[in-house]
SEBAVO-602332 format. One record per atom (N, C-alpha, C, CB): residue number from 1; z, y negated, x. Coordinates in pm, whole numbers. Atoms other than C-alpha are relative to their C-alpha. Glycine has a CB too. Layout:
% SEBAVO-602332
<atom><nr>NUM</nr><up>Z</up><north>Y</north><east>X</east></atom>
...
***
This chain:
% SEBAVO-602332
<atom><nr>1</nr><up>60</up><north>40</north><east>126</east></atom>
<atom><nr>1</nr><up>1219</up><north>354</north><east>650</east></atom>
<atom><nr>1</nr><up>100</up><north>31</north><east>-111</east></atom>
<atom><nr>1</nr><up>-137</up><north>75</north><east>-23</east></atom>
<atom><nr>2</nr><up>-127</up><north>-46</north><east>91</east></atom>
<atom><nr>2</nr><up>1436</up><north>300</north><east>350</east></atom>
<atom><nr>2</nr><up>-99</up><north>129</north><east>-120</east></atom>
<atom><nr>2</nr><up>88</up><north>-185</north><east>-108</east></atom>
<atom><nr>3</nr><up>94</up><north>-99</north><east>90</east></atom>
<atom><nr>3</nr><up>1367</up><north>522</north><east>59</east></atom>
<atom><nr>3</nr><up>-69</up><north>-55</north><east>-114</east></atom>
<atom><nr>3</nr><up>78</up><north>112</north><east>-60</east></atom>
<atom><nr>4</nr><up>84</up><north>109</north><east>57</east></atom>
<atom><nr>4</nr><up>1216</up><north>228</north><east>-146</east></atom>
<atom><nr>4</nr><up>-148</up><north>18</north><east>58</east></atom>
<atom><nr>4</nr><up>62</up><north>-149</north><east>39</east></atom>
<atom><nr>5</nr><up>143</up><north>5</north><east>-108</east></atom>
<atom><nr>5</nr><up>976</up><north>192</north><east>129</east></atom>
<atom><nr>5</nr><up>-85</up><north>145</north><east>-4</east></atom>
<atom><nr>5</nr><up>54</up><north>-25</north><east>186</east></atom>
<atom><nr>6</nr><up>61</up><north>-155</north><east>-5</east></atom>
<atom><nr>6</nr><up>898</up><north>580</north><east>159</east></atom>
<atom><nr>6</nr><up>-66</up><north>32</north><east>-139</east></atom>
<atom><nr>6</nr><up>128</up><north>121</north><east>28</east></atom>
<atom><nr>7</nr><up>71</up><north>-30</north><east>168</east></atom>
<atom><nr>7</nr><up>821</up><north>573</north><east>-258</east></atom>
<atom><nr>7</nr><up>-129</up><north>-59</north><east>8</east></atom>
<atom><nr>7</nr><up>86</up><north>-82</north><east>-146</east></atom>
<atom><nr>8</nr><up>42</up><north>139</north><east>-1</east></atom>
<atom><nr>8</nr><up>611</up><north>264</north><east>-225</east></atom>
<atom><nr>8</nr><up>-136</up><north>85</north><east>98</east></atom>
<atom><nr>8</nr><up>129</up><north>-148</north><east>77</east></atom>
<atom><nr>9</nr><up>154</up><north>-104</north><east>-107</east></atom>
<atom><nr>9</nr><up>408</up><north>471</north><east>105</east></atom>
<atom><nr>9</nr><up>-57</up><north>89</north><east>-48</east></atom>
<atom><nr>9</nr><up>27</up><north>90</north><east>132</east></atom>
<atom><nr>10</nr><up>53</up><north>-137</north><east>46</east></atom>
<atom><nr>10</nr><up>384</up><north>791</north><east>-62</east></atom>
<atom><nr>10</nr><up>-93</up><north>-45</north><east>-80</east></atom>
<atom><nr>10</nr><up>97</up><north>101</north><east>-72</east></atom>
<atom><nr>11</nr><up>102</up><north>22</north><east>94</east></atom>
<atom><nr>11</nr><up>215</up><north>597</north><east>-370</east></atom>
<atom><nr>11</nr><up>-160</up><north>-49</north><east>53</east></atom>
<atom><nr>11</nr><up>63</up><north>-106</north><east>-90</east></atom>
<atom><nr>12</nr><up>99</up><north>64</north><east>-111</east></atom>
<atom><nr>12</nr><up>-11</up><north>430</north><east>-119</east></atom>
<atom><nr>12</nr><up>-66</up><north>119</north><east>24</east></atom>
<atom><nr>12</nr><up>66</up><north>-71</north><east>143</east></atom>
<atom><nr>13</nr><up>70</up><north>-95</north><east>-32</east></atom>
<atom><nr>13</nr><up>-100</up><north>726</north><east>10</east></atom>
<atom><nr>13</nr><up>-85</up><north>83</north><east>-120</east></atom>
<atom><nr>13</nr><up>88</up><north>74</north><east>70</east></atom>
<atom><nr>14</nr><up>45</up><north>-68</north><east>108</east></atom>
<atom><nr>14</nr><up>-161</up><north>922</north><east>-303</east></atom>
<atom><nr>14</nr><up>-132</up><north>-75</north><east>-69</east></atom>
<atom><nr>14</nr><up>121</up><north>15</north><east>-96</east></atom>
<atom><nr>15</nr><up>122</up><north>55</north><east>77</east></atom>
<atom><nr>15</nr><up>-374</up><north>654</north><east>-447</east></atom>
<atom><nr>15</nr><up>-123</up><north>11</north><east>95</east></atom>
<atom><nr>15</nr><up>24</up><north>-160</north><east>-49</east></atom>
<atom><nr>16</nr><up>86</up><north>-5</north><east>-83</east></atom>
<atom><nr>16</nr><up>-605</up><north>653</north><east>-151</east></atom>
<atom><nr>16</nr><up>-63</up><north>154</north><east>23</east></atom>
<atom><nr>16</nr><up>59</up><north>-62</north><east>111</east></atom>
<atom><nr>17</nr><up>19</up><north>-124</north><east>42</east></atom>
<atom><nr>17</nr><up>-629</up><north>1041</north><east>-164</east></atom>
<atom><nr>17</nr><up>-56</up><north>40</north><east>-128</east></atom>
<atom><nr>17</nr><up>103</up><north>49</north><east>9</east></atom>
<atom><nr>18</nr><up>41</up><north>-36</north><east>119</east></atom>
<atom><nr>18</nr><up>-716</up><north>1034</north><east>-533</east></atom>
<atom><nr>18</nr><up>-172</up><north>-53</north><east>-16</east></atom>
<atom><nr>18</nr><up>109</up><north>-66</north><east>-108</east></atom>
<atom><nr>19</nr><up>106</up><north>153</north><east>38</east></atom>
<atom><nr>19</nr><up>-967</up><north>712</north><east>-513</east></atom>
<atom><nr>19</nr><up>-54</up><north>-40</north><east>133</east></atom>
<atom><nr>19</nr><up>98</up><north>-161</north><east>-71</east></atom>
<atom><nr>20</nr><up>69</up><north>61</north><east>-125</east></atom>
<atom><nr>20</nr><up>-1049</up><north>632</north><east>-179</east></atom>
<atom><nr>20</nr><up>0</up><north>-142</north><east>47</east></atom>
<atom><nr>20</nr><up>-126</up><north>23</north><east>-12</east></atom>
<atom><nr>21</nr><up>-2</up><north>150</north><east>-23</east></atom>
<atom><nr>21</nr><up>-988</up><north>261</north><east>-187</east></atom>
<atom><nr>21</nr><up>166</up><north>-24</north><east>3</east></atom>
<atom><nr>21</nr><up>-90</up><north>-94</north><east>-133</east></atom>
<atom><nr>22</nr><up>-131</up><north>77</north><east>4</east></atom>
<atom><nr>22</nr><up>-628</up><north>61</north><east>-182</east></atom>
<atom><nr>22</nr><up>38</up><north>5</north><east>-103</east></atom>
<atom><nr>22</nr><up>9</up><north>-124</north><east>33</east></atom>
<atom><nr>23</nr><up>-74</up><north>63</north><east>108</east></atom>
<atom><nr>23</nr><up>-402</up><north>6</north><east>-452</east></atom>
<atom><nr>23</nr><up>5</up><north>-120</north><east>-42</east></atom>
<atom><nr>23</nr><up>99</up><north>14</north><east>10</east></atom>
<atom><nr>24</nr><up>-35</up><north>131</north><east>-5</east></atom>
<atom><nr>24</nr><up>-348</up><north>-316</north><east>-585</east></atom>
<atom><nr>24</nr><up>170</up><north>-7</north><east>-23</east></atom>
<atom><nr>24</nr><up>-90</up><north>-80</north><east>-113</east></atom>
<atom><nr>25</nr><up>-141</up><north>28</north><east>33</east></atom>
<atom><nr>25</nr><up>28</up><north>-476</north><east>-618</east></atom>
<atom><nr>25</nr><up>43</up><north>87</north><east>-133</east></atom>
<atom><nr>25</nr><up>19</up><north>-164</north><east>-27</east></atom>
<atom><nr>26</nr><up>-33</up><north>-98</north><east>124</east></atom>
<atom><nr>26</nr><up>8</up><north>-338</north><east>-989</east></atom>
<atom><nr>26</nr><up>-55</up><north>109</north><east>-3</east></atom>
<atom><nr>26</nr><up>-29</up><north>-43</north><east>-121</east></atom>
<atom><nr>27</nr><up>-1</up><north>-190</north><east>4</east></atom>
<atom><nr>27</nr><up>-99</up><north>-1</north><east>-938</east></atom>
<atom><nr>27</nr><up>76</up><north>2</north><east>69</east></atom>
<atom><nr>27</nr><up>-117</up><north>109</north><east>44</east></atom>
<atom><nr>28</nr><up>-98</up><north>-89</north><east>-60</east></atom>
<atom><nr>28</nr><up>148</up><north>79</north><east>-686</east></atom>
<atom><nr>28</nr><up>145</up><north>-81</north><east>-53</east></atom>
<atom><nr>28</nr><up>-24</up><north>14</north><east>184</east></atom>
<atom><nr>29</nr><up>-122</up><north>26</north><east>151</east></atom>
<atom><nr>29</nr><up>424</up><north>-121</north><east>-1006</east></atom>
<atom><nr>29</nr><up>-23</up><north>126</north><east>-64</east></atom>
<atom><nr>29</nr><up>-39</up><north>-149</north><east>-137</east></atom>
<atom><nr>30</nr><up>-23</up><north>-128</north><east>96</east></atom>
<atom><nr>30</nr><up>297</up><north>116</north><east>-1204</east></atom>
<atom><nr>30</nr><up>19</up><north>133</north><east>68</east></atom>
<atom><nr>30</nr><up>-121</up><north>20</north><east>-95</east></atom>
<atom><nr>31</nr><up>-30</up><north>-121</north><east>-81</east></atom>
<atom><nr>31</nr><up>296</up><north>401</north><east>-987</east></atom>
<atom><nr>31</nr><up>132</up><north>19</north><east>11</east></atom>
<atom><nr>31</nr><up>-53</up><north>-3</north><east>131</east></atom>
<atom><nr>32</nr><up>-91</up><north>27</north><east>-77</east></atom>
<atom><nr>32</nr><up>636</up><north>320</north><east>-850</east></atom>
<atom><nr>32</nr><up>127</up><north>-5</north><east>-149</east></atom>
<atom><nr>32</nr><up>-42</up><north>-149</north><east>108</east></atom>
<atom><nr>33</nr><up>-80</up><north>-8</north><east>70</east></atom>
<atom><nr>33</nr><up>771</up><north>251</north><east>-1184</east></atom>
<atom><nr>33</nr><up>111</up><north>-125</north><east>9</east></atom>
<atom><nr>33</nr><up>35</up><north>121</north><east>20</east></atom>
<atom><nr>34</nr><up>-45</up><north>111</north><east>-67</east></atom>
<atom><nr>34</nr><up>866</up><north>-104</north><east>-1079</east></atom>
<atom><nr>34</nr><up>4</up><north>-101</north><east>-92</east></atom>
<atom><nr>34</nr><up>-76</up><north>-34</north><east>112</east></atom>
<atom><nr>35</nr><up>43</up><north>101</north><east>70</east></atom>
<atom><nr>35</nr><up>915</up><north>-421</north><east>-1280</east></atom>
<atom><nr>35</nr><up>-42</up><north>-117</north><east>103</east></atom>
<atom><nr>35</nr><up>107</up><north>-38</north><east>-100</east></atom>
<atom><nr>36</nr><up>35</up><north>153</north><east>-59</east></atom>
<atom><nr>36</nr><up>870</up><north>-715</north><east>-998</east></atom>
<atom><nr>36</nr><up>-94</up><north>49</north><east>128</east></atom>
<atom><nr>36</nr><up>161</up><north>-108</north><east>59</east></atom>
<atom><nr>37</nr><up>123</up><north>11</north><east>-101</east></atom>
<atom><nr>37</nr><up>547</up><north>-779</north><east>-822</east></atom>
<atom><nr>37</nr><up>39</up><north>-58</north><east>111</east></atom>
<atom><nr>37</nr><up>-119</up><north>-79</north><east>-46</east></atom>
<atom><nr>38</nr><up>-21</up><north>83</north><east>-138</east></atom>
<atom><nr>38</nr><up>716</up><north>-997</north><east>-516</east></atom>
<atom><nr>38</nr><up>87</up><north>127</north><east>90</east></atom>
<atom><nr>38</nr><up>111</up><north>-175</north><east>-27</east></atom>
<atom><nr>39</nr><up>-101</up><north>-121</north><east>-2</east></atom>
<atom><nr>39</nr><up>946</up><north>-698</north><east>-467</east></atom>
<atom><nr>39</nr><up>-71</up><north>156</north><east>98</east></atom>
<atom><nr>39</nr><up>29</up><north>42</north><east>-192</east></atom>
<atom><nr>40</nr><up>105</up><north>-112</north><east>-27</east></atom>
<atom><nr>40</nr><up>645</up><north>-445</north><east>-437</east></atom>
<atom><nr>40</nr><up>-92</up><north>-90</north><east>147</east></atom>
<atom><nr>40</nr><up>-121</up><north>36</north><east>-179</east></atom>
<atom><nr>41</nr><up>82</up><north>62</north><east>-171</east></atom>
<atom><nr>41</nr><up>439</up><north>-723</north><east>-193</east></atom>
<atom><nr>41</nr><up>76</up><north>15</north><east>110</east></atom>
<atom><nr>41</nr><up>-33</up><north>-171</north><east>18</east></atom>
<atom><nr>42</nr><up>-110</up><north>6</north><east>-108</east></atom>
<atom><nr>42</nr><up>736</up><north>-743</north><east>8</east></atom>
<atom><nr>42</nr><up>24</up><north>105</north><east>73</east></atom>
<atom><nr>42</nr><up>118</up><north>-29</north><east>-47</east></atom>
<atom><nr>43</nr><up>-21</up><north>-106</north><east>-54</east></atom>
<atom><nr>43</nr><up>787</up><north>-374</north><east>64</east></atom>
<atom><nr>43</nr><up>-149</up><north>5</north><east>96</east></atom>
<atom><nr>43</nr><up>34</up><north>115</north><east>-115</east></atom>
<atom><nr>44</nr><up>165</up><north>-4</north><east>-92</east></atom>
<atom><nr>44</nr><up>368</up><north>-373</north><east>165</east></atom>
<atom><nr>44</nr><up>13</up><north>-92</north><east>125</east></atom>
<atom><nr>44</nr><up>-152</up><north>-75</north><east>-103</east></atom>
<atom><nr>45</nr><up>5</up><north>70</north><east>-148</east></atom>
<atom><nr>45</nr><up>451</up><north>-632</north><east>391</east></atom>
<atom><nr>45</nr><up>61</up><north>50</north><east>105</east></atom>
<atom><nr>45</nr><up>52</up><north>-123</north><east>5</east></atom>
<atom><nr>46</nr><up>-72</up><north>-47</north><east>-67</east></atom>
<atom><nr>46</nr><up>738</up><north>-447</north><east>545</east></atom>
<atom><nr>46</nr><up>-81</up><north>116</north><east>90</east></atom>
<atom><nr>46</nr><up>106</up><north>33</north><east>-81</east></atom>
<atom><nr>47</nr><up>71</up><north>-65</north><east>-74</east></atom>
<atom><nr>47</nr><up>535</up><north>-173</north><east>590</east></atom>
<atom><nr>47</nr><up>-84</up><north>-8</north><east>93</east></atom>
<atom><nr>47</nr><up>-34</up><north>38</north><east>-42</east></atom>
<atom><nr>48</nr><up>90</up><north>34</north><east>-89</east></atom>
<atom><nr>48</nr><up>250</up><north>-309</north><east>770</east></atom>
<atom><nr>48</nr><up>36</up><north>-49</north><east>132</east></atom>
<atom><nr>48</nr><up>-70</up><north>-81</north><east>-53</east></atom>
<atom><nr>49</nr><up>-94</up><north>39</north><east>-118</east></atom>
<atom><nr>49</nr><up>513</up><north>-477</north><east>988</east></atom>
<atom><nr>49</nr><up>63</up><north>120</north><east>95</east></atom>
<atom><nr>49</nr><up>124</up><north>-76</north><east>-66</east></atom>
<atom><nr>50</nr><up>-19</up><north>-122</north><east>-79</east></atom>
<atom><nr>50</nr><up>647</up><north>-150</north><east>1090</east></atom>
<atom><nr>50</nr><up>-136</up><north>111</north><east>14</east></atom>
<atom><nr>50</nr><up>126</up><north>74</north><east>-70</east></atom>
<atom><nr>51</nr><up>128</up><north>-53</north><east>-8</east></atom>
<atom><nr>51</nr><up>305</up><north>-16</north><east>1133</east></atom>
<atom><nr>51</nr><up>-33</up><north>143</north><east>-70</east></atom>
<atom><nr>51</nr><up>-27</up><north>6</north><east>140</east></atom>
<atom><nr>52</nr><up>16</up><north>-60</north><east>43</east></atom>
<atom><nr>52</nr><up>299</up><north>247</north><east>902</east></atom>
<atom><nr>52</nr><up>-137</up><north>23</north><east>-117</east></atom>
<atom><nr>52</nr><up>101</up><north>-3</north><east>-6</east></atom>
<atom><nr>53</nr><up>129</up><north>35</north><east>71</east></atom>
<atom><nr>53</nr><up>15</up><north>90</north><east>685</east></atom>
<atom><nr>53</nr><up>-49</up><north>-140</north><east>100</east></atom>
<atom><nr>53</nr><up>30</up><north>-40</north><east>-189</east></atom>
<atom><nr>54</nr><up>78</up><north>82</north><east>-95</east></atom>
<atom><nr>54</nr><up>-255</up><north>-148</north><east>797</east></atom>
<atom><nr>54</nr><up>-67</up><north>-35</north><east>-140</east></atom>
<atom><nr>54</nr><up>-95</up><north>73</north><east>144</east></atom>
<atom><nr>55</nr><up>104</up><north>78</north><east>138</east></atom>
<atom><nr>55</nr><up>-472</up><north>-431</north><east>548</east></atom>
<atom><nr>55</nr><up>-51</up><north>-69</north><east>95</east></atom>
<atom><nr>55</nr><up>66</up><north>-106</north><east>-149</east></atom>
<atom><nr>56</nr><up>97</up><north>104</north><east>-49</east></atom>
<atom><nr>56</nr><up>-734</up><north>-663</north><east>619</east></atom>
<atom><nr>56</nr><up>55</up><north>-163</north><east>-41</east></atom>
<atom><nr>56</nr><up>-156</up><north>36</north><east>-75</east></atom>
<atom><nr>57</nr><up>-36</up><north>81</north><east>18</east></atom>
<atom><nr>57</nr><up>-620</up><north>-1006</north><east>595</east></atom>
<atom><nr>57</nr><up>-91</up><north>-65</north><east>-98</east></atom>
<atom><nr>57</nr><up>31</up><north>-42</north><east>101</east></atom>
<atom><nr>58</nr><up>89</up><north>89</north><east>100</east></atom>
<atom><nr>58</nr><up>-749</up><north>-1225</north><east>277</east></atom>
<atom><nr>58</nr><up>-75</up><north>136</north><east>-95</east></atom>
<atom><nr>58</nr><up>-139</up><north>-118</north><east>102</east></atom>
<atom><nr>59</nr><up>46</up><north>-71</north><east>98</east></atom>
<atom><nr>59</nr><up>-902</up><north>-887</north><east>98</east></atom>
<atom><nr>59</nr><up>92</up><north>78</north><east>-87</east></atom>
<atom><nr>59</nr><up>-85</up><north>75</north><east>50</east></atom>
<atom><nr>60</nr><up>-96</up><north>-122</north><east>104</east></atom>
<atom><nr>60</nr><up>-770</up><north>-682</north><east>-190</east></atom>
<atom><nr>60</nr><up>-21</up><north>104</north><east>-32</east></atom>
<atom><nr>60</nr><up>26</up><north>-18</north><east>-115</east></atom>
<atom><nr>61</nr><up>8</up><north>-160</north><east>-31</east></atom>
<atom><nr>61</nr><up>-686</up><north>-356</north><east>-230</east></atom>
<atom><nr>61</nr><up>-53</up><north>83</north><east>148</east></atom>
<atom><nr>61</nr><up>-100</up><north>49</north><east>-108</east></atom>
<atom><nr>62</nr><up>11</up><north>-6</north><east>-167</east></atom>
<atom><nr>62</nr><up>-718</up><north>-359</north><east>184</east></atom>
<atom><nr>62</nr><up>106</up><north>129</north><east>68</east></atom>
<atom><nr>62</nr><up>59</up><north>-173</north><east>71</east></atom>
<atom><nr>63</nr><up>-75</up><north>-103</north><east>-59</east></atom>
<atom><nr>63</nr><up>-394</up><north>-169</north><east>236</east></atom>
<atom><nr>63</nr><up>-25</up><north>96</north><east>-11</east></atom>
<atom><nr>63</nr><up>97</up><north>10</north><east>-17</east></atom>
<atom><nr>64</nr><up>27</up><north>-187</north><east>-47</east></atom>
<atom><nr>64</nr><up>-383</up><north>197</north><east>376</east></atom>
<atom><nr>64</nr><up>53</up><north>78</north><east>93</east></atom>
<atom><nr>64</nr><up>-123</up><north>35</north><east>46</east></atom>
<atom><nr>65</nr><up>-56</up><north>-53</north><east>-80</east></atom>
<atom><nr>65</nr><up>-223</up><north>440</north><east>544</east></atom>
<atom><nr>65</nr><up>-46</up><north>-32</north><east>126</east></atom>
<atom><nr>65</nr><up>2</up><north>110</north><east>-26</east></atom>
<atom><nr>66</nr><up>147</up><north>24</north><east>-106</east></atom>
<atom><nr>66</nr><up>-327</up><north>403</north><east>945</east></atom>
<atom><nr>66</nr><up>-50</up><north>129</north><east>55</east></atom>
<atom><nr>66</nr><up>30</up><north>-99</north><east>148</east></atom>
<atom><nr>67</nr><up>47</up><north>-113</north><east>-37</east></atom>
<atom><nr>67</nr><up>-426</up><north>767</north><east>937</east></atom>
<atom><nr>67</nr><up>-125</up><north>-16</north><east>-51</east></atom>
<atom><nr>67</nr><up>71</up><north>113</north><east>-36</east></atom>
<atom><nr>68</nr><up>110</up><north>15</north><east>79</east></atom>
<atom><nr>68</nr><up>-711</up><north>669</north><east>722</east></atom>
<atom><nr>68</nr><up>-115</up><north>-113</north><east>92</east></atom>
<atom><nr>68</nr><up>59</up><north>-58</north><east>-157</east></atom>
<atom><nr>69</nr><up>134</up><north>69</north><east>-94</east></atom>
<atom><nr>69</nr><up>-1028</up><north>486</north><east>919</east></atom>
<atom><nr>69</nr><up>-38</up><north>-112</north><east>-124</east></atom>
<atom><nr>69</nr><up>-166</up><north>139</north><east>48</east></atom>
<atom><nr>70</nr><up>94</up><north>95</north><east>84</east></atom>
<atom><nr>70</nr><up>-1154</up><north>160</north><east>786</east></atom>
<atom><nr>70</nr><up>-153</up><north>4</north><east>-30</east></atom>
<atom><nr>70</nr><up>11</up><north>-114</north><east>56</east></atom>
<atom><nr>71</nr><up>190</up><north>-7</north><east>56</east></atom>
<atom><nr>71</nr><up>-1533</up><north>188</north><east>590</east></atom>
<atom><nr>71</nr><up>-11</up><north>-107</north><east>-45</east></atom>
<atom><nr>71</nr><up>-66</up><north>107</north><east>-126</east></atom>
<atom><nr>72</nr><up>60</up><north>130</north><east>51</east></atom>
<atom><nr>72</nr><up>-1678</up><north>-103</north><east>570</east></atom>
<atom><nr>72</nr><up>31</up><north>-93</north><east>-117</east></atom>
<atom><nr>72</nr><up>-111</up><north>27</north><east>-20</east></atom>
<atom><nr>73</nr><up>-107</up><north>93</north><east>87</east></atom>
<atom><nr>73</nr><up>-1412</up><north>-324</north><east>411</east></atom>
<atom><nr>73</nr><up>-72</up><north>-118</north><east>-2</east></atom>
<atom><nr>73</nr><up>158</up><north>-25</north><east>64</east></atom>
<atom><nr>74</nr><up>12</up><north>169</north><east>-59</east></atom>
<atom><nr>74</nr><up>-1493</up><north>-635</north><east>599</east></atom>
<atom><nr>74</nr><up>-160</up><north>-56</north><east>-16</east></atom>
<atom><nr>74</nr><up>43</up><north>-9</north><east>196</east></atom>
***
């Protein structure tokens, strides 16, 4: 994991620890301290690809660590 990616998780994580739900693209900009939203999807995608986070396909604010159990997202 680069260290982009590792900022990007940690915020992930943190927000889900604070709030209990997902981030959206712009909370984890602002979190991250980021100006480009394709930039930030891209890293979420990466992640999920290397299975470090997990989303529901078509919902928002879905992503999440996969230590965390899905509650009745879907």
């Amino acid at each position: 994991m680069t260290p982009r990616q590792s900022e990007v998780f940690i915020a992930i994580d943190a927000f889900w620890n604070k709030f209990g739900f997902g981030p959206s693209v712009d909370d984890i900009m602002r979190l991250t301290n980021s100006s480009g939203r394709g930039n930030i999807a891209r890293i979420c995608k990466t992640l999920c690809d290397i299975g470090v986070c997990k989303r529901v396909p078509n919902r928002a604010r879905s992503i999440r660590p996969t230590y965390i159990k899905l509650r009745n997202i879907v």
